[in-house]
C-alpha positions in Angstrom: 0.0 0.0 0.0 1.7 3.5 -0.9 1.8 6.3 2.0 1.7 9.3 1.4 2.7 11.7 5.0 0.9 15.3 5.1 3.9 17.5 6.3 3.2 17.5 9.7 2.8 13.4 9.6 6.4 13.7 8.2 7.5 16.3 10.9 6.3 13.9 13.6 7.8 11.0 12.3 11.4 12.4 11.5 11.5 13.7 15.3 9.5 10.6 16.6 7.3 13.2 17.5 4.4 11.5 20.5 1.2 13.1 18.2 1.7 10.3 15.6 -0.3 7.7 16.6 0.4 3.9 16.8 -1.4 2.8 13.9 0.0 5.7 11.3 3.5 4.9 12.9 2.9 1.3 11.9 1.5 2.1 8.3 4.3 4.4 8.0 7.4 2.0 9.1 5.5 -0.8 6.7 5.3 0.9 3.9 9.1 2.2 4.5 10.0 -1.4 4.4 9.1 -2.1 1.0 9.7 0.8 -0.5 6.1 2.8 -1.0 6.3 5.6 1.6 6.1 8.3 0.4 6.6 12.7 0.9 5.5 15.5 -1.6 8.1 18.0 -2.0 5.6 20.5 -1.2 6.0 19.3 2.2 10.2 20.1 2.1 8.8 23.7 1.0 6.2 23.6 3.7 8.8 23.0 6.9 11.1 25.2 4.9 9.0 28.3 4.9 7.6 27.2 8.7 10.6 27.0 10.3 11.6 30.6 8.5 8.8 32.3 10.1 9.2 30.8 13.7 6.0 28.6 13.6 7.8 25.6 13.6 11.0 24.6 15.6 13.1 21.0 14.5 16.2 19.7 15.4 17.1 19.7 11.5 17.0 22.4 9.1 14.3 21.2 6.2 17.4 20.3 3.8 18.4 18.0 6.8 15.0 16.9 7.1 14.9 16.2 3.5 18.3 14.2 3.3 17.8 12.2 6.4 14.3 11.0 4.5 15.7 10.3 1.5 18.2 8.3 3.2 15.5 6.3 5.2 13.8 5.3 1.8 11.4 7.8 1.7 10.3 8.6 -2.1 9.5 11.9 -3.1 7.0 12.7 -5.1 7.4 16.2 -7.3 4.4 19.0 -8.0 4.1 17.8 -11.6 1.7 19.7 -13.9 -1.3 16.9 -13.4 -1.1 17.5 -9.7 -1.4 21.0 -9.9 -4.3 20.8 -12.2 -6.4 18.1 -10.3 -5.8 20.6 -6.9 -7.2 23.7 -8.8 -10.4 21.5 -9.4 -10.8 20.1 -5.9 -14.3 20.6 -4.0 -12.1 21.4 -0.8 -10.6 24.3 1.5 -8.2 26.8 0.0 -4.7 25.4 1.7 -2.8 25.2 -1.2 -0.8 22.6 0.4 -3.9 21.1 1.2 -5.1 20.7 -2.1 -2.1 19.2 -3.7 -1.2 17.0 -1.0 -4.3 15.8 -1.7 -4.0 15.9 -5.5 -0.9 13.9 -4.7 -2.5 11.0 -2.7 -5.6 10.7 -5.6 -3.2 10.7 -8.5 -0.8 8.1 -7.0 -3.6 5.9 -5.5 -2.1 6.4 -1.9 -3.4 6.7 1.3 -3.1 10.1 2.9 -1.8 10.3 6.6 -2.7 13.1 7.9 -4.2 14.7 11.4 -5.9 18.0 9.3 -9.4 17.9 10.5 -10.5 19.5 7.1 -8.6 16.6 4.9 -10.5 14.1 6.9 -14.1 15.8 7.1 -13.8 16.3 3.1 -16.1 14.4 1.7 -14.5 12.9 -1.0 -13.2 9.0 -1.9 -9.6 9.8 -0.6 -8.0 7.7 1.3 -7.0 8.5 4.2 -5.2 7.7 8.0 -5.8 9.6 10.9 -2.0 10.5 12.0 -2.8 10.6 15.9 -3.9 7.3 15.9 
């Protein structure tokens, strides 16, 4: 089954952070093992520009946080033009990020794990994980 981590999913997992819950953590190291979990590198951008403006503190810059990922097996996924275009057509909030992390998921066939309240209220055939349990 392909993962894919909403930023703060990834964020709590890189600093085995206690918010991720037992069941994503599992679904998460799984999916590691054979080689389908995955990040968006709108999520890179995302801690990037949130550590930058002091509303988010890490023990790694986002380049770090970024290697150390990649080096764990983690696959990125790019913002590619079909992404982009599904999120501009979403029924759903106007996060940004939202939108094509969620693009992301639908396009790759992957479940989302995420702990936005809005991503999992959407009604909409997404998959998706809950990331605090």
């Amino acid at each position: 089954m392909k993962v894919l981590l909403d930023t703060h999913a990834l964020v709590w997992l890189a600093t085995d952070d206690v918010p991720l819950g037992r069941r994503s953590r599992q679904l998460a190291n799984a999916a590691s093992t054979d080689g389908s979990l995955y990040v968006s590198a709108v999520s890179f951008w995302e801690v990037g520009m949130l550590v930058a403006r002091g509303r988010l503190a890490t023990p790694t810059s986002a380049a770090e946080m970024r290697a150390q990922a990649l080096a764990a097996g983690y696959l990125e996924l790019p913002l590619t033009g079909p992404v982009a275009l599904l999120a501009a057509t979403l029924d759903l909030h106007r996060d940004p990020v939202d939108r094509f992390l969620a693009a992301t998921a639908m396009l790759h066939d992957a479940v989302l794990v995420t702990a936005d309240e809005r991503l999992l209220a959407w009604p909409n055939a997404l998959r998706r994980q809950d990331a605090r349990r």
